[in-house]
C-alpha positions as CSV (number, residue, x, y, z in Angstrom):
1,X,0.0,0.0,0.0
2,X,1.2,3.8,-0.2
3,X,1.6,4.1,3.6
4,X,4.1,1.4,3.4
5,X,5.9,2.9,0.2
6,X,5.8,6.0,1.8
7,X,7.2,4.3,5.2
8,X,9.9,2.6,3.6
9,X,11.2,5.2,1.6
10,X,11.4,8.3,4.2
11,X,12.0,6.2,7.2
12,X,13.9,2.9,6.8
13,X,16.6,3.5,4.2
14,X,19.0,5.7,5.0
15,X,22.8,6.7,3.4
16,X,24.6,8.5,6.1
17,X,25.0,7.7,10.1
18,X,23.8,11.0,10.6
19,X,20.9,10.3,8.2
20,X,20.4,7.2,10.1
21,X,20.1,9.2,13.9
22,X,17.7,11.5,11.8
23,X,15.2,9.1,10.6
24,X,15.8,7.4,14.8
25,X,14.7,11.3,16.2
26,X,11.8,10.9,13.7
27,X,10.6,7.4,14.0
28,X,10.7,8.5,18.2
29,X,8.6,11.3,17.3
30,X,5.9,9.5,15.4
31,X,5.8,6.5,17.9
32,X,5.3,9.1,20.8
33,X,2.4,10.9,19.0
34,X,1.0,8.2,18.1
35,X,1.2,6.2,21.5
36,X,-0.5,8.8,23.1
37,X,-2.5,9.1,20.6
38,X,-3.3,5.7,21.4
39,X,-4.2,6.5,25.2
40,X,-6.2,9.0,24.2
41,X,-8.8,6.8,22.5
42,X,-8.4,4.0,25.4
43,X,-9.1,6.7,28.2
44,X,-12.4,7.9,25.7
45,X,-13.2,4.5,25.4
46,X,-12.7,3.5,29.1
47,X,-15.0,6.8,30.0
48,X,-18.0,6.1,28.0
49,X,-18.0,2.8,29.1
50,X,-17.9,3.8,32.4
51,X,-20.6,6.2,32.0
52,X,-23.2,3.8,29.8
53,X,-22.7,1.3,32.8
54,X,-23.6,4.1,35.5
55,X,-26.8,5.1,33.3
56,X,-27.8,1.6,32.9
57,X,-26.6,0.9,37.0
58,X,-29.2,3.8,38.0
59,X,-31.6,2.5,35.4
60,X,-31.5,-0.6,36.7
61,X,-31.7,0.4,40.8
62,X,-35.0,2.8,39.6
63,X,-36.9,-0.2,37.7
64,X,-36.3,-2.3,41.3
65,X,-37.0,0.7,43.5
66,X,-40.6,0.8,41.3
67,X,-41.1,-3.4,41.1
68,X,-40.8,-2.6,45.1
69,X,-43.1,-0.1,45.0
70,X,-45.3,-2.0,43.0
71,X,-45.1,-4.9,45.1
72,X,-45.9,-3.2,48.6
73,X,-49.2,-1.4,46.9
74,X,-49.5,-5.3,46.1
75,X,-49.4,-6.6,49.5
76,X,-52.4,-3.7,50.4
77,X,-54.8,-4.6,48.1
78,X,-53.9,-8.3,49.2
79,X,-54.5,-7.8,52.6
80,X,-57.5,-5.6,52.2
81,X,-59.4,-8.5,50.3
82,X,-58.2,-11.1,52.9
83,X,-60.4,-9.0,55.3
84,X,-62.7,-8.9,52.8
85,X,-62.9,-12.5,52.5
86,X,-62.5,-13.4,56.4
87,X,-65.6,-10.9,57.0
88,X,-67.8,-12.6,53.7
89,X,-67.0,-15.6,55.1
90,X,-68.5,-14.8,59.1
91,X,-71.2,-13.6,57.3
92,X,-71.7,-17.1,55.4
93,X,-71.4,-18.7,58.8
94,X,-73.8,-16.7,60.4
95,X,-77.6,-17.3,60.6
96,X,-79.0,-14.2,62.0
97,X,-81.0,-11.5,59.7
98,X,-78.7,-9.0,60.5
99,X,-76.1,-10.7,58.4
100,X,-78.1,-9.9,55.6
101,X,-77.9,-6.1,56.1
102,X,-74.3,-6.4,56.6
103,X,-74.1,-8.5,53.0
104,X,-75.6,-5.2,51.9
105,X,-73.4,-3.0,53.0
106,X,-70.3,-5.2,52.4
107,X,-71.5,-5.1,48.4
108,X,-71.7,-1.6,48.5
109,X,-68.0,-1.7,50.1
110,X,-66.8,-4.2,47.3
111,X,-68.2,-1.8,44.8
112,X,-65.9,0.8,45.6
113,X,-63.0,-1.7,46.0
114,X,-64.2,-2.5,42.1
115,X,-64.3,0.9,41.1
116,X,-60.7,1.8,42.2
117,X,-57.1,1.1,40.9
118,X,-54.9,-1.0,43.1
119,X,-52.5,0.6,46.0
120,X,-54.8,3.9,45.7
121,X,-55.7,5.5,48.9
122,X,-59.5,4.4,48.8
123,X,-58.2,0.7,50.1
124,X,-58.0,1.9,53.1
125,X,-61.6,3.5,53.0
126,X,-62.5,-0.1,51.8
127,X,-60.7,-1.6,54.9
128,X,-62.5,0.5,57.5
129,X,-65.6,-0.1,55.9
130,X,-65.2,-3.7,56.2
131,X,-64.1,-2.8,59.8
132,X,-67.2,-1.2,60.9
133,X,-69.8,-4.0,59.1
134,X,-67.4,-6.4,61.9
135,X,-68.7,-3.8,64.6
136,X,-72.1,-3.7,63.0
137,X,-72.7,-7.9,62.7
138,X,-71.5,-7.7,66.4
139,X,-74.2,-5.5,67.8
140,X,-77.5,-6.7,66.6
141,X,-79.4,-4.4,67.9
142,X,-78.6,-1.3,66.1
143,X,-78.6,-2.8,62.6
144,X,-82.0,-2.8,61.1
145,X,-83.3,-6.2,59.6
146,X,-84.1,-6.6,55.8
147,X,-86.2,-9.0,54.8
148,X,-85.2,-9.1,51.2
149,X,-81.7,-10.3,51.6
150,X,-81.6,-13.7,52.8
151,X,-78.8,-16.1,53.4
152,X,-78.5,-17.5,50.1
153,X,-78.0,-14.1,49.0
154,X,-75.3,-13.5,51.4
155,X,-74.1,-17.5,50.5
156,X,-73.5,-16.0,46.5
157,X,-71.7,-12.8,47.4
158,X,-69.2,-14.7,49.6
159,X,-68.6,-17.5,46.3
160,X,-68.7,-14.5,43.9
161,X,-65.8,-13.4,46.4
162,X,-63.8,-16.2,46.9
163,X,-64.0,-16.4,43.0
164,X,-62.6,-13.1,42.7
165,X,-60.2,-13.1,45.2
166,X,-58.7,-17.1,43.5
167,X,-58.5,-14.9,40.5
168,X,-56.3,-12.3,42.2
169,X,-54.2,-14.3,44.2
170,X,-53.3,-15.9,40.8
171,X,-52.4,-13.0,38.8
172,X,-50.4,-11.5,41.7
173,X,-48.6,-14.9,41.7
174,X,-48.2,-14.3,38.1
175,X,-46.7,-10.4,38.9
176,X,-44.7,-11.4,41.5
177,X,-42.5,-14.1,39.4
178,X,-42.4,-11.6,36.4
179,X,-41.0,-9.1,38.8
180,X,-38.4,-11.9,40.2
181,X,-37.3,-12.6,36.8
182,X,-37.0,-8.9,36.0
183,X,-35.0,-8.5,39.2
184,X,-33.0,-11.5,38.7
185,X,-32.3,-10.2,35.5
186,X,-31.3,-6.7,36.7
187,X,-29.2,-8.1,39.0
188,X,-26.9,-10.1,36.2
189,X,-26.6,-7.0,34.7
């Protein structure tokens, strides 16, 4: 190639001893530059690395910081409808008519559970709700008996429940190993 041409005839052949410690000076000169040169492009090289493997570092810690943020709003709505379930199932148990008024007021309670995203702050409205209709089946006497509602009534709420709740359990078990597998994942990385 040219390069080499060009090489061969500035910097190899020489006639003189002087001409030789000449082309040495120059030959020192051009492996200097180019050795730092050289250094240069690792250090760039060695830097952006660096940097893409911060970003993707921070990246990485903000998509587990929000899979554990996710997982905690989880663990809310979970435990909200295993009070849910607990109370639906007291109820089912229960032979008085005031269950039946509860079973009305527990629908109403599961309606706004229903109308709500997950982790939101009306959970908690939900779990106090359920709270009081505890209080309320406890003290017969100041709930007000409704013929309407009978047990079997009360009997198909709690299945229409339990169905519901199977169906979340499963796709939080579903969640939960996607966000393992994510974190595992991160955690190669």
């Amino acid at each position: 190639s040219s390069s080499d041409e060009v090489i061969s005839a500035q910097l190899v052949s020489f006639r003189s001893i002087e001409e030789l410690q000449a082309q040495n000076e120059k030959l020192l000169t051009v492996v200097r530059e180019l050795s730092e040169k050289l250094e240069e492009d690792e250090k760039k090289q060695r830097d952006a690395e660096l940097e893409e493997l911060r970003v993707s570092h921070e990246e990485a810690l903000q998509q587990l910081e929000d899979l554990r943020e996710q997982r905690a709003k989880s663990k809310t709505v979970m435990d909200a409808l295993v009070k849910q379930r607990d109370l639906y199932r007291v109820l089912a148990q229960s032979s008085s008519p005031d269950a039946a008024s509860v079973a009305t007021q527990l629908q109403a309670s599961r309606t706004l559970t229903n109308l709500q995203s997950p982790g939101s702050a009306m959970v908690s409205a939900d779990v106090s709700l359920d709270d009081s209709a505890m209080q309320m089946a406890g003290a017969s006497a100041v709930i007000p008996t409704q013929k309407e509602v009978d047990a079997a009534g009360v009997q198909t709420a709690l299945e229409e429940l339990t169905k519901e709740f199977c169906e979340y359990k499963e796709q939080t078990g579903q969640n939960k190993d996607v966000l393992t597998s994510q974190v595992d994942q991160y955690r190669e990385e």
